[in-house]
C-alpha positions as CSV (number, residue, x, y, z in Angstrom):
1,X,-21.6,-27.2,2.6
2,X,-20.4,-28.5,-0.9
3,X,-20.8,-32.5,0.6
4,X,-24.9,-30.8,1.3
5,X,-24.9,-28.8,-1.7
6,X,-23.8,-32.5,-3.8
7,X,-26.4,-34.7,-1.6
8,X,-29.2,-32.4,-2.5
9,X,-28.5,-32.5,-6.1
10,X,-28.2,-35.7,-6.0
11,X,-31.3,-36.8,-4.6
12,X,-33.2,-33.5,-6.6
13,X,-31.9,-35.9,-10.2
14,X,-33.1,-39.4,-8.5
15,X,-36.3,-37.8,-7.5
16,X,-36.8,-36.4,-11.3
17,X,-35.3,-39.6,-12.7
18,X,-38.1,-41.9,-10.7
19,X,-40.8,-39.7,-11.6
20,X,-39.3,-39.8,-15.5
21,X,-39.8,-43.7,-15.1
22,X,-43.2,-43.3,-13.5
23,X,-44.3,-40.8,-16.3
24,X,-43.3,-43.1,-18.8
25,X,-44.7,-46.3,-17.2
26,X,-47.7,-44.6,-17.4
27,X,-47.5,-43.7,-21.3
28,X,-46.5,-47.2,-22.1
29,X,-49.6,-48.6,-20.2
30,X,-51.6,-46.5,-22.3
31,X,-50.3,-47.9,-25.8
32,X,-50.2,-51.4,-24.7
33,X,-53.8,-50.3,-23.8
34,X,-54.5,-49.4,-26.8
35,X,-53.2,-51.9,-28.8
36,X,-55.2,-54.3,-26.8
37,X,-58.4,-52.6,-27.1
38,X,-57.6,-53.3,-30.8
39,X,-56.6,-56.5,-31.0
40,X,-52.8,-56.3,-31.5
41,X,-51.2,-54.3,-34.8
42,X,-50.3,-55.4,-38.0
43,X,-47.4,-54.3,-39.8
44,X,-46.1,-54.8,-43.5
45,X,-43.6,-57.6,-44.5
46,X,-40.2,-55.9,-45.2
47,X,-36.8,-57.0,-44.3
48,X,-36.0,-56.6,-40.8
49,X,-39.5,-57.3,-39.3
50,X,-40.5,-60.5,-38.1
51,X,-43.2,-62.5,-37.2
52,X,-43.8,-63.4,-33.6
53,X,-44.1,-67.4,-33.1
54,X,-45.5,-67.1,-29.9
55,X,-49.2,-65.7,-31.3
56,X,-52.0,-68.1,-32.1
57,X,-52.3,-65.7,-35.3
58,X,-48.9,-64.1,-36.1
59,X,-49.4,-63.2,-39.9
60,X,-52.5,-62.2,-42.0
61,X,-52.3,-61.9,-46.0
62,X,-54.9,-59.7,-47.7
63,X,-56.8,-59.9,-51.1
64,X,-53.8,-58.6,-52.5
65,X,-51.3,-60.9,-51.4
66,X,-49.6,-58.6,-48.8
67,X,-48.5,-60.7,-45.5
68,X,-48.6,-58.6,-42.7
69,X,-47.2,-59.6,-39.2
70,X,-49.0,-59.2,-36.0
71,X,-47.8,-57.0,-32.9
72,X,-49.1,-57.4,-29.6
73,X,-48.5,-55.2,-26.4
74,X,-45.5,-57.2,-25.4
75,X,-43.9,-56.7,-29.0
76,X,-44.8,-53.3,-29.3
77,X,-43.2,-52.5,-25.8
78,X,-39.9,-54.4,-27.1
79,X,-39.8,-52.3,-30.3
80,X,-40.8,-48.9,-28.6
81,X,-37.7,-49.9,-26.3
82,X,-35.2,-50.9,-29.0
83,X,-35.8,-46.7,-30.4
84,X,-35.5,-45.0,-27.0
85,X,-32.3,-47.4,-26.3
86,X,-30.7,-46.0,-29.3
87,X,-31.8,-42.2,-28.7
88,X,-29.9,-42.9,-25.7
89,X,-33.5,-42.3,-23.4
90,X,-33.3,-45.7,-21.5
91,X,-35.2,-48.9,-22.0
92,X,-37.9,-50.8,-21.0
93,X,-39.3,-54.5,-21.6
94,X,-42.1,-56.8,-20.0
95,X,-41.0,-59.5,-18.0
96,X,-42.8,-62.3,-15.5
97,X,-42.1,-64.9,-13.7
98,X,-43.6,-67.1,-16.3
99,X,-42.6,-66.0,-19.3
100,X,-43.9,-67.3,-22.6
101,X,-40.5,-65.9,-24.6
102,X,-37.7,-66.5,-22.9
103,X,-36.5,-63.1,-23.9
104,X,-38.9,-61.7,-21.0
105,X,-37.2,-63.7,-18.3
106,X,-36.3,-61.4,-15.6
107,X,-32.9,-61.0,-13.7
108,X,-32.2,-60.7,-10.3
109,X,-33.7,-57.3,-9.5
110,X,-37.0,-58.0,-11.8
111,X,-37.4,-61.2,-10.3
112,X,-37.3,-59.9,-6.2
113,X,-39.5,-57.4,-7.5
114,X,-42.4,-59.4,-9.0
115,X,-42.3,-61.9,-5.5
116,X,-42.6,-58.2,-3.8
117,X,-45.7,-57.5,-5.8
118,X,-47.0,-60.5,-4.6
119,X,-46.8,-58.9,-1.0
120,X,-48.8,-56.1,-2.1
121,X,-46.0,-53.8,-3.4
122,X,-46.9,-51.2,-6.0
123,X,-43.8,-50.1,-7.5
124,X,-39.6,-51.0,-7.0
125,X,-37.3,-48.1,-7.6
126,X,-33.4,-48.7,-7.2
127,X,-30.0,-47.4,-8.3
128,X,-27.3,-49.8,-9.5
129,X,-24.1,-49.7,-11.9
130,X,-24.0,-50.6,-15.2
131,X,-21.8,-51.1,-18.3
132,X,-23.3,-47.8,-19.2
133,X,-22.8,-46.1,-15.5
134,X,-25.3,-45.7,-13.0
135,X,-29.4,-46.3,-13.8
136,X,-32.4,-46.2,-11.5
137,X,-34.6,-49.0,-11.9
138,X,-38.2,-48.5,-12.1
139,X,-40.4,-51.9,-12.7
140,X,-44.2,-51.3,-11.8
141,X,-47.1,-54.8,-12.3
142,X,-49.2,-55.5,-15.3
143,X,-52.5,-56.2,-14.2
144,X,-54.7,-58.6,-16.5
145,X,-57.7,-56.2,-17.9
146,X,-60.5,-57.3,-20.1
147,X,-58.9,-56.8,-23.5
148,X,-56.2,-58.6,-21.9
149,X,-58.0,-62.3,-21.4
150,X,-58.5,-62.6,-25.4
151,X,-55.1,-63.9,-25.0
152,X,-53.8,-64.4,-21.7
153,X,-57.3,-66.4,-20.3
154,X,-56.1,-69.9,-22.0
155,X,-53.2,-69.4,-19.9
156,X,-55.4,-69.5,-16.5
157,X,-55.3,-65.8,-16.2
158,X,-58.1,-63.5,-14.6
159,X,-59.1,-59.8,-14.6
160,X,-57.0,-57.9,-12.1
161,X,-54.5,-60.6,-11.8
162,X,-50.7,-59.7,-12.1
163,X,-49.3,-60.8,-15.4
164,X,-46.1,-59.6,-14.7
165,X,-44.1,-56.1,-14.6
166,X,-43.0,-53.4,-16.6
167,X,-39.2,-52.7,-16.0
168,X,-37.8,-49.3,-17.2
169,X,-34.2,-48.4,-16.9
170,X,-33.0,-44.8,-17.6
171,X,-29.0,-43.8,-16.9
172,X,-28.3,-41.3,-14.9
173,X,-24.7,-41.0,-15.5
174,X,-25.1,-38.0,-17.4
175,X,-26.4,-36.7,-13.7
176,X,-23.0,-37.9,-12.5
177,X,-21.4,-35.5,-14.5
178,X,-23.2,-32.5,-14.4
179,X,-23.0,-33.0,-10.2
180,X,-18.8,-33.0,-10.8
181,X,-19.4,-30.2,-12.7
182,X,-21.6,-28.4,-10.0
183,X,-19.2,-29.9,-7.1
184,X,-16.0,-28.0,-9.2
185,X,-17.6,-25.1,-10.4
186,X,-19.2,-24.7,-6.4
187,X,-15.6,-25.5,-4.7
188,X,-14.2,-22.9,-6.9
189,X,-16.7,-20.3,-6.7
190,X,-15.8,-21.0,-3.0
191,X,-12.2,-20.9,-3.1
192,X,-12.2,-17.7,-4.9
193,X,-15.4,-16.8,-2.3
194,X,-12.8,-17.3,0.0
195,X,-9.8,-15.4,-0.8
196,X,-11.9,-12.3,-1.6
197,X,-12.9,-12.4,1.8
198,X,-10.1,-12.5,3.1
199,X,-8.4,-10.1,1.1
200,X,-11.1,-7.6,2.1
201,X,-11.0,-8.7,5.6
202,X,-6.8,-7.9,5.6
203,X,-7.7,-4.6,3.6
204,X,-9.8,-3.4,6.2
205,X,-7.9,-4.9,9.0
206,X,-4.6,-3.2,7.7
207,X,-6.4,-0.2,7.4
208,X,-8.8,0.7,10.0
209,X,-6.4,-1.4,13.0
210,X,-2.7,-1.8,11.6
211,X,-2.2,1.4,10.1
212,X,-3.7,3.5,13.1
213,X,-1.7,1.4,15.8
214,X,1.3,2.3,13.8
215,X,0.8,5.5,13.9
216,X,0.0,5.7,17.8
217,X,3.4,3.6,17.8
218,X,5.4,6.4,15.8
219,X,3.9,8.8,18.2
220,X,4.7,7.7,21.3
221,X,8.3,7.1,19.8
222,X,8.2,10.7,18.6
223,X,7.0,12.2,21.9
224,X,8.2,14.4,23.5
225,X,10.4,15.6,20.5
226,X,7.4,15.6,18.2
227,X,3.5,16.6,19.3
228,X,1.3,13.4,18.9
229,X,-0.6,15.2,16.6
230,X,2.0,15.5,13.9
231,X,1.6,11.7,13.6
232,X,-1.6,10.6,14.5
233,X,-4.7,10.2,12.2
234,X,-7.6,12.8,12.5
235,X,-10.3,10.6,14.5
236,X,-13.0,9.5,11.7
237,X,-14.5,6.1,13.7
238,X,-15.0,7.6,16.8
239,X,-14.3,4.0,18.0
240,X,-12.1,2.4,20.8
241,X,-8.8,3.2,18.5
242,X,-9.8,6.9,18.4
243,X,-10.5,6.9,22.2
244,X,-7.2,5.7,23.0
245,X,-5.5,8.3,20.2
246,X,-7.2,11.1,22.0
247,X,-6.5,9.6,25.8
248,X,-2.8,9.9,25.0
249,X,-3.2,13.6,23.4
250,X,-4.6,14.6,26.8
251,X,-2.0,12.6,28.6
252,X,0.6,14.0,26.3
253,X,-0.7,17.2,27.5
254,X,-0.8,16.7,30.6
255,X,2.8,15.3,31.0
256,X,4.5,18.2,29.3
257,X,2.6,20.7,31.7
258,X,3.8,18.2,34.6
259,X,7.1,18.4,33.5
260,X,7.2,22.0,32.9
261,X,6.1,22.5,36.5
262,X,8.8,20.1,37.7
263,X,11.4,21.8,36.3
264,X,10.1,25.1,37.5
265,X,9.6,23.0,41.0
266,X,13.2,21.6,40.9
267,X,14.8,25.3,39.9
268,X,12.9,26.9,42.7
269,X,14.3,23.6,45.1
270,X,18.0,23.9,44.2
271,X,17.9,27.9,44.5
272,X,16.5,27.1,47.8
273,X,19.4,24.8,48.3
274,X,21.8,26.6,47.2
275,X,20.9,29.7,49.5
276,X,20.6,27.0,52.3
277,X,24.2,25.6,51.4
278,X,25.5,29.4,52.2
279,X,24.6,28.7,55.7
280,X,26.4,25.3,55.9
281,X,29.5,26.3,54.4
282,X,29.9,29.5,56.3
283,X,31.1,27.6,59.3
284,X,33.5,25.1,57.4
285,X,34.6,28.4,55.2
286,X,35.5,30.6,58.2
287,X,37.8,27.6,60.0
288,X,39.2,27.3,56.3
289,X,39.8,30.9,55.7
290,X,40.1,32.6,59.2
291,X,42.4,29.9,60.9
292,X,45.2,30.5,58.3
293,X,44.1,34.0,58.3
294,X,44.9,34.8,61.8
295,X,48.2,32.9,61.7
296,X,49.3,35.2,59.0
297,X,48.1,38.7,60.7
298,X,50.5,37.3,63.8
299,X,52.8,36.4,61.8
300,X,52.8,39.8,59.9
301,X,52.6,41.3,63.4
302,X,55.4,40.1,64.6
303,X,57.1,41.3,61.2
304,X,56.7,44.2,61.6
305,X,57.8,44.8,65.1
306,X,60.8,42.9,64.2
307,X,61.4,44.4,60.7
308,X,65.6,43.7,61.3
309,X,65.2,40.4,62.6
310,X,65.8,37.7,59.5
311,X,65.4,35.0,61.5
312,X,61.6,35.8,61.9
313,X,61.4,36.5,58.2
314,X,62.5,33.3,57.5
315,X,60.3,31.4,60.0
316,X,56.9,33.3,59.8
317,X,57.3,33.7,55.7
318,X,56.8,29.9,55.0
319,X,54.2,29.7,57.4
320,X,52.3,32.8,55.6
321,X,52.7,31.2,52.1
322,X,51.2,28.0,53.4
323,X,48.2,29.8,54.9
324,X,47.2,31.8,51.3
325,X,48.0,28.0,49.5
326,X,45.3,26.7,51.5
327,X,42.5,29.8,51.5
328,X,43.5,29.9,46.8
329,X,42.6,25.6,47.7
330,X,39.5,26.1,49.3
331,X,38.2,28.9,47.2
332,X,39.6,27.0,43.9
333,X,37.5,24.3,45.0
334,X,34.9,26.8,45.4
335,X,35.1,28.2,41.9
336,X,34.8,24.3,40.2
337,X,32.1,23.3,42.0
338,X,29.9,26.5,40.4
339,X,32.2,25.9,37.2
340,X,29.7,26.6,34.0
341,X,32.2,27.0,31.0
342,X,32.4,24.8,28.0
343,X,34.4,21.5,28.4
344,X,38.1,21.3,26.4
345,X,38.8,18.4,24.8
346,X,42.3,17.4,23.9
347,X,44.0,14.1,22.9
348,X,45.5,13.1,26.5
349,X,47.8,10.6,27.5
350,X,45.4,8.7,30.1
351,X,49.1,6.6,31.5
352,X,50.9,10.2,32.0
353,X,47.8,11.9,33.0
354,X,47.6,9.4,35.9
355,X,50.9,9.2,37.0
356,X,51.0,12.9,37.1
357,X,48.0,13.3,39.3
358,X,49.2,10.2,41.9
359,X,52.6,12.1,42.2
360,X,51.0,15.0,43.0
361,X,49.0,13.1,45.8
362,X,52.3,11.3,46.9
363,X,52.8,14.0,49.9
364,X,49.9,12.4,51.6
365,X,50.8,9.1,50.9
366,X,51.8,8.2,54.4
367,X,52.1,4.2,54.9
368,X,49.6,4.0,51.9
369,X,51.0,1.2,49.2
370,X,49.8,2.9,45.8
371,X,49.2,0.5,42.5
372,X,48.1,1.7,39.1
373,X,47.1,-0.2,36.6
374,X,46.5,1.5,33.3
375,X,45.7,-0.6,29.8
376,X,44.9,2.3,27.7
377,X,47.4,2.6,25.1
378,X,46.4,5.3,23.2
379,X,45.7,8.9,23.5
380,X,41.5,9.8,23.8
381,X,40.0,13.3,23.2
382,X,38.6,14.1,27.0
383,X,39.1,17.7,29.3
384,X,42.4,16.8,30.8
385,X,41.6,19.6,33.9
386,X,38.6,18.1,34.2
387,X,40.1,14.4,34.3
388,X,42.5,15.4,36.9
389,X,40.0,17.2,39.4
390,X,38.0,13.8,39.6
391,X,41.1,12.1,39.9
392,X,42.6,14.1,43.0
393,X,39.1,14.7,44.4
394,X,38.3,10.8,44.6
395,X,42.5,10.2,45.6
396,X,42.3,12.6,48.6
397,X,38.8,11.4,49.9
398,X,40.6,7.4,49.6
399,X,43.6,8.9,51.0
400,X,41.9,10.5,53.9
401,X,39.6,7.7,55.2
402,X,43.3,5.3,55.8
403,X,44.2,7.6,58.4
404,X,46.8,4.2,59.9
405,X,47.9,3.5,56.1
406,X,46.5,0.7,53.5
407,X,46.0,0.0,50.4
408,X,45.0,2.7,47.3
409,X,44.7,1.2,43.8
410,X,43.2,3.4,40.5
411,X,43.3,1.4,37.2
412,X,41.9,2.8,33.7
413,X,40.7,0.6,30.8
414,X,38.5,0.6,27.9
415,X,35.6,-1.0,27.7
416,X,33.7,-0.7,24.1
417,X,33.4,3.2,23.9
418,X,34.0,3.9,27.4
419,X,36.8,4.8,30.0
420,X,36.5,3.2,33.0
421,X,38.5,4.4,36.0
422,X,38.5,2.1,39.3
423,X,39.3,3.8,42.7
424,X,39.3,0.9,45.8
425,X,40.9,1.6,49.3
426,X,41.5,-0.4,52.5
427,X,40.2,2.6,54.3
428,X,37.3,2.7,57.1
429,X,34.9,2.6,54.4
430,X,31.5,4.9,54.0
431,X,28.5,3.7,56.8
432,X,24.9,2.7,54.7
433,X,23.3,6.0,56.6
434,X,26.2,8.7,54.9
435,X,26.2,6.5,51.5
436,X,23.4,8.1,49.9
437,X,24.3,11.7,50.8
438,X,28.4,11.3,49.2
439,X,28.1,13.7,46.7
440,X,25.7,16.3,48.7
441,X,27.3,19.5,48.2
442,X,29.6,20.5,51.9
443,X,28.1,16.9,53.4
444,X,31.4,15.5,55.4
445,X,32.1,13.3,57.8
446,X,35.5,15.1,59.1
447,X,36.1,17.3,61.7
448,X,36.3,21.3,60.8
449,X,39.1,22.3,59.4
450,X,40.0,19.0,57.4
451,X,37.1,19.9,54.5
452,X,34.4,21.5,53.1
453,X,33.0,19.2,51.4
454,X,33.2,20.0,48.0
455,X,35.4,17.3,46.5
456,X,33.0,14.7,45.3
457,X,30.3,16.9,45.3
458,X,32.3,18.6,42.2
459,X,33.6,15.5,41.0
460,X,30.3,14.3,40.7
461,X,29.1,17.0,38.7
462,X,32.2,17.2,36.5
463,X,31.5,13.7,35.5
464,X,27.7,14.6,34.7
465,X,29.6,17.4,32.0
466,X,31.5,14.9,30.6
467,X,28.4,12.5,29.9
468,X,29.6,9.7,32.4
469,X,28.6,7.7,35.3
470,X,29.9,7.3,38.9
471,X,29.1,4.4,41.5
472,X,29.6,3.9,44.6
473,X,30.0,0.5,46.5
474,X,31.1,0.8,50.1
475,X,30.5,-1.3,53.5
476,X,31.7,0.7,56.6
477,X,35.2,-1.0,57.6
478,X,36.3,-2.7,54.5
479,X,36.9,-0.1,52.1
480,X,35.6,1.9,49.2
481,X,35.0,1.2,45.7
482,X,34.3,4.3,43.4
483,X,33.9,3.7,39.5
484,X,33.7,6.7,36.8
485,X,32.6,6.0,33.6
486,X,33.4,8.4,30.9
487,X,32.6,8.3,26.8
488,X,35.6,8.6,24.5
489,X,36.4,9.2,21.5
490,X,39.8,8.6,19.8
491,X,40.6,11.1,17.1
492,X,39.5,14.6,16.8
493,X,36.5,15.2,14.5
């Protein structure tokens, strides 16, 4: 645009510079006119003006003794060029190819352009470079008229012939200045053109697009805590942005009622469990309860129709404390698995906690080689009851799947903010059809009478109270791998 905007100035200055020359080829023709329809002019000796030696008359005197010096149209047009040289307006000067003062002998550019006038040219216009800066270079032909051949006929000259040409030269370097000037003054009206623009443009965009996505962002980071509409813009544009600000109001809407009828869903499904559960443990509860039960009633049967005889004291009380050991077991287990109260946290010993609970699974550990492997060194704030009940629970399940003996290893480390607690047997391992159904409340795989299954069922849900994570990782005849994850902190608030 600017290289456009410089090419048309350009070319609007030559055009007004060539018709300049044209207007004042024209004016001079007229006064050489005129001075030839009056025979020449004659001006007053005075210092400074000379006579011409080329003029079969150059000097008159009159009655008074004045000389005066006489001007023809060639002299005129060299004076007339000498003032608008020094006024800065260009000049101008006659020239030919057969010049009778050597001063009109034409250069290089004259001289093409009188031959062209031979071929019927009317005019040569060009632009060159000068000491001065560019000019445009106007030379037009002098044709011989009537008041011409008073002088020019001796010289074989007729009417109409081409004497020679007028050659005007007019700088246009002032144009070259005033088109830097337009060039700068256009490149910075553009520049600044520009950066308005753009400024606008990043205004707006900020505003109507930036601003309104961020505010869609910091609702949907807010939700579900926060309602969308406690962040989001009141819709002005009713454009796309708007749409999509109101799309996720009604799906905001229409995920909180979806989730409110889940949870009402999901409390209606576990009361259904749990009533359903009261039917499945009723069998594994009455083998649990009643088999120990009955031993006791013959036990205290036989008591009391031997109420002398010590030696059945002695062998049926034992046997009666065993049985109420195992009905307070199965009911403890009972009681934890529907355990609600708050978590206690206490700084605890993870290394004695451990040893503690493995001792007090040591009475099943037939041909079962133990390890432990605890890098904890220092005491963390967790439920210590809690801790041990996932311990045992995961211990006897390990314990009971080596029925011919193994291998039973439990190790506890830190990891960033977390406890981690490994359990891995050699035991017959957990088949891919019973693995996703481990923590099922009363799912087992043993026969009645060896569990209710309870244990991970309630060690699965202490772990959820505690904030932590358990895996699984099991392949039926190599083992079992269980993992609890627990967070920990190390000194009481």
């Amino acid at each position: 645009m600017l290289y456009r905007t410089s090419e048309f100035d350009e070319s609007m200055i030559l055009r007004q510079a060539e018709q300049q020359a044209r207007m004042l080829y024209k004016q001079i023709l007229l006064t050489r006119q005129w001075a030839s329809d009056h025979n020449g002019l004659f001006v007053l000796k005075r210092k400074g003006i000379e006579s011409n030696p080329y003029l079969d008359l150059p000097t008159v005197e009159d009655n008074s003794g004045h000389t005066y010096f006489m001007r023809n149209p060639a002299m005129i047009t060299r004076e007339l060029s000498l003032y608008a040289k020094h006024d800065g307006l260009g000049n101008f000067r006659v020239t030919s190819l057969n010049p009778i003062n050597p001063l009109n002998v034409p250069d290089t550019f004259e001289k093409d352009s009188l031959l062209s006038f031979k071929e019927g040219a009317e005019e040569v216009i060009s632009v060159e470079k000068s000491e001065l800066g560019r000019v445009v270079r106007f030379i037009a032909p002098l044709r011989v008229t009537e008041s011409c051949l008073n002088c020019h006929a001796q010289h074989g000259y007729k009417l109409g012939n081409i004497r020679g040409g007028l050659s005007i030269t007019i700088p246009i370097n002032w144009a070259d200045d005033l088109i830097r000037r337009n060039t700068h003054s256009l490149i910075f009206i553009g520049v600044v053109t520009i950066f308005l623009v753009t400024v606008v443009l990043f205004l707006m965009f900020e505003t109507l697009i930036v601003h309104r996505i961020n505010r869609l962002s910091q609702a949907m980071e807010a939700f579900p805590e926060d309602l969308p509409e406690q962040h989001l813009l009141p819709p002005l544009f009713k454009d796309e942005l708007d749409s999509v600000n109101e799309n996720f109001v009604h799906f905001c809407d229409r995920l909180k009622k979806s989730q409110n009828e889940l949870i009402k869903a999901r409390s209606q499904a576990h009361l259904s469990e749990k009533m359903a559960s009261l039917g499945i443990l009723t069998a594994g509860i009455a083998h649990e309860v009643n088999n120990p039960l009955g031993g006791m009633l013959n036990c205290v049967k036989s008591m009391r129709e031997n109420p002398e005889d010590k030696e059945v004291m002695q062998r049926y009380l034992p046997l009666i404390d065993k049985g109420l050991r195992q009905i307070e077991l199965t009911m403890r287990q009972l009681l934890n698995f529907g355990r609600t109260e708050p978590l206690t946290l206490r700084e605890v010993d993870i290394e004695t906690l451990v040893n503690e609970c493995m001792e007090l699974l040591s009475f099943k550990h037939k041909n079962i080689q133990s390890e432990i492997d605890v890098s904890v060194s220092t005491p963390l704030l967790l439920d210590a009851e809690a801790l041990k009940q996932i311990i045992i629970n995961i211990g006897l399940n390990s314990i009971q799947a080596m029925v011919n003996g193994g291998r039973f290893l439990v190790e506890c480390k830190e990891i960033n903010d977390d406890l981690m607690l490994l359990f891995q047997d050699s035991g017959t391992g957990i088949s891919e059809k019973n693995l996703p159904h481990i923590f099922d409340p009363f799912f087992t795989t043993k026969d009645v009478g060896e569990g209710t299954g309870l244990g991970l069922a309630v060690t699965f849900s202490l772990v959820e109270r505690m904030g932590g994570k358990i895996s699984v990782d099991s392949r039926e005849g190599e083992g079992t791998v269980f993992t609890v994850t627990l967070p920990i902190n190390k000194q009481l608030a």
